[in-house]
RODO-2510 file (C-alpha; in nm, 4 decimals, decimal comma):
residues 415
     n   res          X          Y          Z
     1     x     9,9672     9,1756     7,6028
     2     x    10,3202     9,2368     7,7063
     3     x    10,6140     9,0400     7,5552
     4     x    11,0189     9,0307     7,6662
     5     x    11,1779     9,3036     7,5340
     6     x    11,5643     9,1936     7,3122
     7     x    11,7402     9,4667     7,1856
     8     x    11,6965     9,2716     6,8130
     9     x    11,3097     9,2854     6,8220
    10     x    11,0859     9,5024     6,6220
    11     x    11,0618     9,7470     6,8959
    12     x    11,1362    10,0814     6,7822
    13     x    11,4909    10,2019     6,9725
    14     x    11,6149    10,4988     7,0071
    15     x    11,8454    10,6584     6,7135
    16     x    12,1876    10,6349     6,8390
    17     x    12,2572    10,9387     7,0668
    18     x    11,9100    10,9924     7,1514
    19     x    11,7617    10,9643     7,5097
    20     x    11,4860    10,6861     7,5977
    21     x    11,1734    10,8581     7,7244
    22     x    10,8909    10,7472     7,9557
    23     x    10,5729    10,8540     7,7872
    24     x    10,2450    10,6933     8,0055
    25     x    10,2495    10,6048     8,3201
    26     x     9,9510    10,4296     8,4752
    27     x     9,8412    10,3299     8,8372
    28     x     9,6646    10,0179     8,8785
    29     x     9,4914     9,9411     9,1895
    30     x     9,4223     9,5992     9,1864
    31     x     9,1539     9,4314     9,4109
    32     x     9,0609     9,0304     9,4357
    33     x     8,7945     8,9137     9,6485
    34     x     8,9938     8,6594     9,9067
    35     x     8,7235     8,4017     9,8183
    36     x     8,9795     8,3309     9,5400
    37     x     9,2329     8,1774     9,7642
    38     x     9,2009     8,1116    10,1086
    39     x     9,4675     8,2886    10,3540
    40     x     9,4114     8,1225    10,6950
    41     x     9,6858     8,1252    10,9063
    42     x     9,8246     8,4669    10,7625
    43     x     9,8984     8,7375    11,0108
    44     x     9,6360     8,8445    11,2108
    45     x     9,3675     8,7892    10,9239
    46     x     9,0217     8,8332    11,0697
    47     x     8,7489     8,5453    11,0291
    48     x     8,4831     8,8018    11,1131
    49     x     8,5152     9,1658    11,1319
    50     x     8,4115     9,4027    11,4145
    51     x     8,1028     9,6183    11,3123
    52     x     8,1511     9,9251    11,1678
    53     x     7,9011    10,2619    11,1517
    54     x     8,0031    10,2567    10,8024
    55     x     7,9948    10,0216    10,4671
    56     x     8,3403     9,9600    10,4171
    57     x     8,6171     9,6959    10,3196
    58     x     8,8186     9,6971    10,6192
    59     x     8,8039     9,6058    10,9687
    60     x     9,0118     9,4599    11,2648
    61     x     9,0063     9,1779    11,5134
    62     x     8,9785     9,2814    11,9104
    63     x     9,2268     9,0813    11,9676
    64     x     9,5015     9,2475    11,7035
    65     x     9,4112     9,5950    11,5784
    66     x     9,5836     9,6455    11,2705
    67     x     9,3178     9,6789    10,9646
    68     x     9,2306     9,4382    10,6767
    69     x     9,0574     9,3891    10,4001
    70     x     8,8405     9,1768    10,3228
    71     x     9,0123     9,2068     9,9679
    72     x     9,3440     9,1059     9,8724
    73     x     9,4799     9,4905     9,7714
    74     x     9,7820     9,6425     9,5815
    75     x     9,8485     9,8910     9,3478
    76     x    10,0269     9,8071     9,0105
    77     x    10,2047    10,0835     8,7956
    78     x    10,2874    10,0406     8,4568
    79     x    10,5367    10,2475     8,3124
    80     x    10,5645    10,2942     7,9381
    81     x    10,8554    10,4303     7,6796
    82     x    10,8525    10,5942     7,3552
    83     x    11,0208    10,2628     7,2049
    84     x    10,7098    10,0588     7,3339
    85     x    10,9363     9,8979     7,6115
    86     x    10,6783     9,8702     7,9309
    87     x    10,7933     9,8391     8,2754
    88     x    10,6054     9,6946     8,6169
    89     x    10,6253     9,7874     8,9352
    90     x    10,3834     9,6877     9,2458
    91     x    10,3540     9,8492     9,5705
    92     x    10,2764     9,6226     9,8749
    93     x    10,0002     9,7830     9,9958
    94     x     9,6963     9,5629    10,1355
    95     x     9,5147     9,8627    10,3077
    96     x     9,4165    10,1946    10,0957
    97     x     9,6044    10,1544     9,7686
    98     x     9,3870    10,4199     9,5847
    99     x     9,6361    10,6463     9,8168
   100     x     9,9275    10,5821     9,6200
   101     x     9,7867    10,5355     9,3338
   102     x     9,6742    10,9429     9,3563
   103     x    10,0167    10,9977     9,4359
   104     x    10,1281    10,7968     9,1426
   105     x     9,9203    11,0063     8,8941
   106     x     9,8887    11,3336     9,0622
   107     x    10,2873    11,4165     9,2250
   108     x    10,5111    11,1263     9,0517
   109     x    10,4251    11,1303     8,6908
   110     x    10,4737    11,5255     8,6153
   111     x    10,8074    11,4758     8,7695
   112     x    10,8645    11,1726     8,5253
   113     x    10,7165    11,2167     8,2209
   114     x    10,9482    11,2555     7,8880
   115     x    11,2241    11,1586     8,1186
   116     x    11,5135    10,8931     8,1182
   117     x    11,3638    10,5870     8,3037
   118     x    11,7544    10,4446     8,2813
   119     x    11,8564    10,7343     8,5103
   120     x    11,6836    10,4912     8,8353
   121     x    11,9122    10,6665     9,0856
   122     x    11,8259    11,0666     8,9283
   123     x    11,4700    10,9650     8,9486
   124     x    11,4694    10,8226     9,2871
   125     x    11,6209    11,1488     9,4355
   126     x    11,3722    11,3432     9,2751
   127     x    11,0861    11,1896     9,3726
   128     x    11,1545    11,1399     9,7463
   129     x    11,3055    11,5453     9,7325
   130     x    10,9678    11,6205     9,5908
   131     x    10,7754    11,6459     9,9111
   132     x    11,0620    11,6639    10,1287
   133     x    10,9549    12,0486    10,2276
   134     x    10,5812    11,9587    10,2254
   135     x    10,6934    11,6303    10,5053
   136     x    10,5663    11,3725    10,3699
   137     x    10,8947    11,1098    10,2779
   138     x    10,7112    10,8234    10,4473
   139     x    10,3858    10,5558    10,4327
   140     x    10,2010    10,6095    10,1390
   141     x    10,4450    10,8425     9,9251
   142     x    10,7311    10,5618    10,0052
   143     x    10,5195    10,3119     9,8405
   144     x    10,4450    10,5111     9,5410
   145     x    10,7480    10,5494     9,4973
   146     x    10,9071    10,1677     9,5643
   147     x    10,5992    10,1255     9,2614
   148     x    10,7139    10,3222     9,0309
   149     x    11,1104    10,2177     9,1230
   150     x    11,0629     9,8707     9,0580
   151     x    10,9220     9,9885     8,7425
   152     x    11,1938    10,1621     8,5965
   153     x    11,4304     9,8764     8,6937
   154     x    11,2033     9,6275     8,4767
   155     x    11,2499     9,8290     8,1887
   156     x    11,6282     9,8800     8,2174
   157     x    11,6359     9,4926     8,2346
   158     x    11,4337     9,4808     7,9344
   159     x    11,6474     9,7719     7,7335
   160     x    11,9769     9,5584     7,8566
   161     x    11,8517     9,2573     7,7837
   162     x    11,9276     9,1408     8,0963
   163     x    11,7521     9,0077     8,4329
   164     x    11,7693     9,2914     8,7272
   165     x    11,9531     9,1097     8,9739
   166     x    12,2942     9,1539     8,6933
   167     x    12,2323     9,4698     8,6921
   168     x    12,2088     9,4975     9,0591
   169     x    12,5264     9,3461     9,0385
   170     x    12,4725     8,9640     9,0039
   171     x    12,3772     8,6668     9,1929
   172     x    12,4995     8,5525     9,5620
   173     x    12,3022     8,1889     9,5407
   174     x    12,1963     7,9449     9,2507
   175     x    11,8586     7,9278     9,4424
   176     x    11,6904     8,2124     9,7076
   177     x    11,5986     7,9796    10,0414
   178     x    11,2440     8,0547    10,1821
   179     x    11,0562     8,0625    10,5218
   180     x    10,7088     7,9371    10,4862
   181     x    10,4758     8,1347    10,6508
   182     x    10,1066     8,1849    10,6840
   183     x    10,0163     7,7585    10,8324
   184     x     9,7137     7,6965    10,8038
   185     x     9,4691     7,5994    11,0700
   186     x     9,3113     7,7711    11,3744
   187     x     9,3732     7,4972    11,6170
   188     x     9,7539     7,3717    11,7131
   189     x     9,7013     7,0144    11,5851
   190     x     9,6403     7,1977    11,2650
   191     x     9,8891     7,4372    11,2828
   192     x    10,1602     7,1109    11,3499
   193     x     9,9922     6,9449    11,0571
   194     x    10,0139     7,1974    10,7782
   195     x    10,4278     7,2804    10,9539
   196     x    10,4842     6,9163    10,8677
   197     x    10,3464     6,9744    10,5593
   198     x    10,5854     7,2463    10,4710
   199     x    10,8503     7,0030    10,5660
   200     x    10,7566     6,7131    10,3143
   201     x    10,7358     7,0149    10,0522
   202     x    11,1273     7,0932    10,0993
   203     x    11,1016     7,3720    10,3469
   204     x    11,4045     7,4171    10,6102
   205     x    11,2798     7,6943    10,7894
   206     x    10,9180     7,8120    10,9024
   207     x    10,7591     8,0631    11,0406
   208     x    10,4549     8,0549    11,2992
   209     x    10,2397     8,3713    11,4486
   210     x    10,1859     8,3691    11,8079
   211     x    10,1005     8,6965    12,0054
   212     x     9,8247     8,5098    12,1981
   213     x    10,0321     8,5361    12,5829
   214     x    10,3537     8,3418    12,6633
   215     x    10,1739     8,0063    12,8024
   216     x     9,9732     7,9956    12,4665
   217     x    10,2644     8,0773    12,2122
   218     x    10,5322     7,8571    12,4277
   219     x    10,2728     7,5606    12,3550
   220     x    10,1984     7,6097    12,0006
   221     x    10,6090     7,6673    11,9499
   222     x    10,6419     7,3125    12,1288
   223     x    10,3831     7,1515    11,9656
   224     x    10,5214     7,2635    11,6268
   225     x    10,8712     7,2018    11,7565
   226     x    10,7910     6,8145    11,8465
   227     x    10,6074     6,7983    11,5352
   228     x    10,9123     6,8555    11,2731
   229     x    11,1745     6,7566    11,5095
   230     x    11,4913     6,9532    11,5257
   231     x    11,6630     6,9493    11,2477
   232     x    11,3882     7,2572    11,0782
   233     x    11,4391     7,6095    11,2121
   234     x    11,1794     7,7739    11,3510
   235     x    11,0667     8,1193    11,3558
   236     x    10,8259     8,3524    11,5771
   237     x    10,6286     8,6374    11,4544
   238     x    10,4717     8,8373    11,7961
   239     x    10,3298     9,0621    11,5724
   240     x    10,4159     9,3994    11,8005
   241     x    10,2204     9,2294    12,1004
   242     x    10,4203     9,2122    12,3500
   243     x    10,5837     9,4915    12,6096
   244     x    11,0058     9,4498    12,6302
   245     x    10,9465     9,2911    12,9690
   246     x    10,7290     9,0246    12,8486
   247     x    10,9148     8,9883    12,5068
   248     x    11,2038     8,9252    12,7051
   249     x    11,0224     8,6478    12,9097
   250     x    10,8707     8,4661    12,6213
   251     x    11,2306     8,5112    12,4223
   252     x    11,4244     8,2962    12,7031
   253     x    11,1349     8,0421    12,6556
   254     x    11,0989     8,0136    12,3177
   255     x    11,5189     7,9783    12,3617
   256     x    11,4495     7,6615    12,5473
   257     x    11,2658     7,5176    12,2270
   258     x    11,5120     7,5963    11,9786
   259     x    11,3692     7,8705    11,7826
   260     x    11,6026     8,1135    11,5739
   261     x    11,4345     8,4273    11,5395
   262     x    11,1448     8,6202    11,7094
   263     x    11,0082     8,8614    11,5284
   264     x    10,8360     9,1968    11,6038
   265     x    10,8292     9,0767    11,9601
   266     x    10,7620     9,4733    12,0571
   267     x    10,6634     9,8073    11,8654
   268     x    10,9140     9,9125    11,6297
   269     x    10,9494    10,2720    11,7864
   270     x    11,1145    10,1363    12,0681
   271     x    11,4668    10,1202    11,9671
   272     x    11,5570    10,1562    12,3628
   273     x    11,3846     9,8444    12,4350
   274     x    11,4896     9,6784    12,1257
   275     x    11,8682     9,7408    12,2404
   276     x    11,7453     9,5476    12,5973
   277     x    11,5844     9,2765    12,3646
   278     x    11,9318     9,1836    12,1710
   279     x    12,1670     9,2246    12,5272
   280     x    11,9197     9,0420    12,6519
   281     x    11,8161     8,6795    12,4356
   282     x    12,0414     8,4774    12,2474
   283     x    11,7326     8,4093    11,9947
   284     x    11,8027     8,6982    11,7109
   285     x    11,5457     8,9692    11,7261
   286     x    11,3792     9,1048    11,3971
   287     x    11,2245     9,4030    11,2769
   288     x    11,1859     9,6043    10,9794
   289     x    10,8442     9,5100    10,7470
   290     x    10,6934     9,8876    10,8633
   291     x    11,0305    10,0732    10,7532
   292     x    11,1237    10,2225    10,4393
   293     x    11,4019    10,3900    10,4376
   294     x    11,7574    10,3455    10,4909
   295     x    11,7612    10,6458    10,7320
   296     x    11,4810    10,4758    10,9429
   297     x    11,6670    10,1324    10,9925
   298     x    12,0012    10,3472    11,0868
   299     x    11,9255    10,3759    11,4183
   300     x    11,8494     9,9928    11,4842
   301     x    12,1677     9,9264    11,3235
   302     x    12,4156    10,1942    11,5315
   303     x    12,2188    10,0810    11,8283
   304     x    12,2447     9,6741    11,7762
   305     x    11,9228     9,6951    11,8226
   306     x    11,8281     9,4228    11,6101
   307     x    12,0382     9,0969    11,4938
   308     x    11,8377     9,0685    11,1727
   309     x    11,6253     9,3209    10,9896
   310     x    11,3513     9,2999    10,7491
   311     x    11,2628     9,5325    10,4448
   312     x    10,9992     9,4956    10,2477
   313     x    11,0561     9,5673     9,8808
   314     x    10,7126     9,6032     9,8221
   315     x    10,7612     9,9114    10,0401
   316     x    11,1389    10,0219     9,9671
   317     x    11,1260     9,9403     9,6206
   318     x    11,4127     9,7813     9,4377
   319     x    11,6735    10,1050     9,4843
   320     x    11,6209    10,1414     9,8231
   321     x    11,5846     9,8319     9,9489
   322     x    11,9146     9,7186     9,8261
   323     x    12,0477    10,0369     9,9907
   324     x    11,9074     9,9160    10,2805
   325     x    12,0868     9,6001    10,2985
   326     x    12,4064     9,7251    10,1948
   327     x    12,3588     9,9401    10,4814
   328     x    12,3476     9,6446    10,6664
   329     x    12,6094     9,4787    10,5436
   330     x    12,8143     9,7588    10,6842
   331     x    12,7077     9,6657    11,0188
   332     x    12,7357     9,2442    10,9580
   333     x    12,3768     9,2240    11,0111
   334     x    12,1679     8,9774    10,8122
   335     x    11,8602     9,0036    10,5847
   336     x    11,5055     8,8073    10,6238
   337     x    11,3307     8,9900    10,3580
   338     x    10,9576     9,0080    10,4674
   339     x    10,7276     8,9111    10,1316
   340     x    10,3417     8,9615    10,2475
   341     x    10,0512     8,9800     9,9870
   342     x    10,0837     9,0903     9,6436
   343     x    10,0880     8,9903     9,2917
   344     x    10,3790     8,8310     9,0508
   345     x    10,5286     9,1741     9,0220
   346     x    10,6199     9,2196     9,4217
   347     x    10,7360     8,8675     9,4481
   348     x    10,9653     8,9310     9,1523
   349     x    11,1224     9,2253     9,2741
   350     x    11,1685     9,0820     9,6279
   351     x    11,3511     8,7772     9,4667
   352     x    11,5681     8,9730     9,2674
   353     x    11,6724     9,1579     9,5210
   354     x    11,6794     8,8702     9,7982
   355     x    11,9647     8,6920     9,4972
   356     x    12,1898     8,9969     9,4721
   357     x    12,3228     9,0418     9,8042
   358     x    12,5309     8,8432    10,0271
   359     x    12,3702     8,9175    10,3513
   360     x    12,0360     8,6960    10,2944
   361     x    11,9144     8,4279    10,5482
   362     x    11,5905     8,3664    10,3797
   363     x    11,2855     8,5450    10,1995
   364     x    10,9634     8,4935    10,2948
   365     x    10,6856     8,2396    10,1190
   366     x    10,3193     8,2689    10,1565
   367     x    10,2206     7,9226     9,9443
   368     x     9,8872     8,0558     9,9528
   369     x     9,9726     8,4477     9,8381
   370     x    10,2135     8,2866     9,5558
   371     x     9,9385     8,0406     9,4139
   372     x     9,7101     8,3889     9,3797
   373     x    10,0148     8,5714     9,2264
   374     x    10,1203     8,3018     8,9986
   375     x     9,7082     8,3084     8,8474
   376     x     9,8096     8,6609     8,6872
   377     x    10,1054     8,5295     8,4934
   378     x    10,1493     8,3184     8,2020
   379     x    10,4305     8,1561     8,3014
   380     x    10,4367     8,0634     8,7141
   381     x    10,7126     8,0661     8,9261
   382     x    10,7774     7,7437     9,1050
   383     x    10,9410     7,6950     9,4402
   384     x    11,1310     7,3674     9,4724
   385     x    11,2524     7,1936     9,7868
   386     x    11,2086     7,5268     9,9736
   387     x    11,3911     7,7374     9,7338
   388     x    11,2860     8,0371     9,4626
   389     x    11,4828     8,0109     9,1457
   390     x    11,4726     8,3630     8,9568
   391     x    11,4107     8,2884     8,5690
   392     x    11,7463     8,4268     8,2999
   393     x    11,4758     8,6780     8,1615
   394     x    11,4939     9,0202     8,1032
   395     x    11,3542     9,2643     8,3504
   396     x    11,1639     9,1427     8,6219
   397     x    11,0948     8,8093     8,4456
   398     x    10,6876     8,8256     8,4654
   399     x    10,4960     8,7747     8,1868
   400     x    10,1286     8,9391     8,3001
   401     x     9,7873     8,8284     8,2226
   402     x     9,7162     9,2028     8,1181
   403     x     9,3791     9,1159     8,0548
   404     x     9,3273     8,9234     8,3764
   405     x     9,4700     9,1031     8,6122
   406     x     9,2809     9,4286     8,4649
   407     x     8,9907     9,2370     8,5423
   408     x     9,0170     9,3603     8,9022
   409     x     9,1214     9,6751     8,8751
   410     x     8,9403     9,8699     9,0936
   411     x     8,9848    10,2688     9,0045
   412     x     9,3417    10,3163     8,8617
   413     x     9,4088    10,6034     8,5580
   414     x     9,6549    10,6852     8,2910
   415     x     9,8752    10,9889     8,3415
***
């Protein structure tokens, strides 16, 4: 069971002058079967799989080729002091978390063990220096490390005594406003159904996938448009489907119907085509879920070539995600921070974050994914007229279900 940590309880501190240690650090890989919650309407989610040769978890759609699972993934990390303070951290990782999770036990934890978890920036250098000369600073290592980053920030909320967005340096907004994503419904009268849905549950903005070929998305953007009127802003995700030329086309289109934003409307290693995408709509383009690093998004940014981007702190963790959009900042370019599956402990972190800068437009709501999340804490979040209120708690503000959440733990080992 884990409780709030107050610098007056009957955990043991430190004597005065001594140095807070981490002692145990464990990887959690967490698994739930996606009976538990249904997510249709999220990205690209496939009904049916395409056989495989082999017995396995994952699969893809022909029609969109990323992999899924037919479980609801991410690896949890739980980092623990020698005054019984313990942190959490998640990683968003909905494809092959036992990856990080090795990482976790086998690189991270030598390099942490028995040291200061206050010391978040030291520890951040020296994990992503770690395997700088072996070349890996990117995918699976970044998401170890945005784990076990998020977890050091819960406990220096919990040895302050304060929430992490003070000591990120305080709160821009009384309340975090959210895009609903993930509508439910295969069909468009669905799809304008569960978007006027959204709308009667406070939502301002919302966010629909298309990706299917201009004269299909243009009618399920109308359809939705006509269906919530024009006072709601609406979003487009492509999800990386179309060429610039195309994206371009569909862009002035879209345009006509009063959407905001169009999202991953091309691949992300196009920064060339990205620059023709921003010169050329008056929509803002956005990018970013897929990056990690500061140093990856620099280029977009020198380049204009995107008007919004789009961490994921599930991937940056908290240090470097705020890095990221301080880095942004620099450029006046506005935040939509991308929020995809996870538990309580992702959705934290991203809120925290999302409150304590003042380049935000909106971060992103899965009703579905929070529901799940909010079953492995004892006291749920709640989102109110479209808005995500982060509790005055210490840390991260979660109080797990330990037990329950172990419950699906799939591998996961103590180091």
């Amino acid at each position: 069971m884990m409780h709030h940590f107050k610098r007056n309880c009957d955990a043991t501190l430190p004597e005065e002058g001594a140095v807070l240690k981490i002692m145990s650090i464990e990887a959690i890989v967490v698994k739930v079967d996606r009976k538990l919650q249904s997510f249709s309407g999220t990205a690209g989610t496939p009904g049916t799989f395409v056989s495989s040769a082999v017995d396995s978890d994952y699969g893809w759609t022909k029609e969109y080729s990323s992999l899924y699972s037919k479980k609801i993934e991410s690896l949890l990390v739980k980092i623990t002091t020698d005054a019984g303070i313990a942190g959490w951290g998640e990683a968003q990782v909905p494809v092959g978390p036992e990856a990080p999770e090795a990482l976790v036990r086998q690189v991270l934890s030598p390099l942490l063990l028995n040291e200061d978890p206050l010391q978040t920036e030291v520890l951040w250098y020296r994990m992503y220096n770690s395997l700088r000369g072996r070349g890996h600073r990117d995918s699976f290592m970044m998401d170890a490390i945005a784990a076990v980053d998020t977890a050091l920030w819960d406990i220096a909320g919990k040895y302050y005594d304060q929430p992490v967005y003070k000591l990120l340096g305080g709160s821009f907004r009384d309340a975090i406003p959210l895009y609903q994503s993930g509508l439910s419904g295969n069909s468009i009268e669905e799809k304008v159904a569960s978007a006027q849905d959204a709308v009667q549950q406070g939502y301002r903005a919302i966010k629909i996938y298309i990706g299917k070929g201009i004269q299909a998305d243009v009618a399920v953007m109308r359809a939705v448009r006509e269906g919530v009127g024009d006072e709601i802003t609406l979003l487009a995700d492509a999800l990386w489907m179309y060429s610039v030329h195309d994206a371009i086309r569909l862009g002035v289109e879209l345009e006509k119907l009063g959407v905001a934003l169009l999202e991953a409307p091309t691949v992300m290693e196009d920064v060339p085509g990205h620059v023709d995408l921003t010169r050329s709509l008056s929509l803002a383009v956005a990018q970013g879920e897929t990056e990690r690093t500061r140093y990856q998004f620099l280029p977009y940014l020198k380049e204009r070539a995107l008007d919004v981007i789009q961490p994921d702190i599930g991937r940056t963790g908290i240090s470097e995600g705020k890095r990221i959009l301080t880095l942004a900042e620099t450029f006046n370019i506005p935040a939509a921070l991308h929020m995809a599956i996870g538990q309580c402990v992702y959705v934290a972190a991203s809120a925290h974050v999302a409150t304590a800068v003042p380049n935000l437009l909106w971060l992103e709501m899965n009703p579905a994914m929070f529901e799940m999340a909010n079953r492995f804490q004892r006291k749920p979040w709640t989102v109110t007229n479209g808005t995500l209120k982060v509790p005055e708690l210490p840390g991260l503000g979660v109080d797990i279900d330990e037990a329950s959440i172990r419950r699906y733990n799939d591998s996961g080992m103590r180091a």
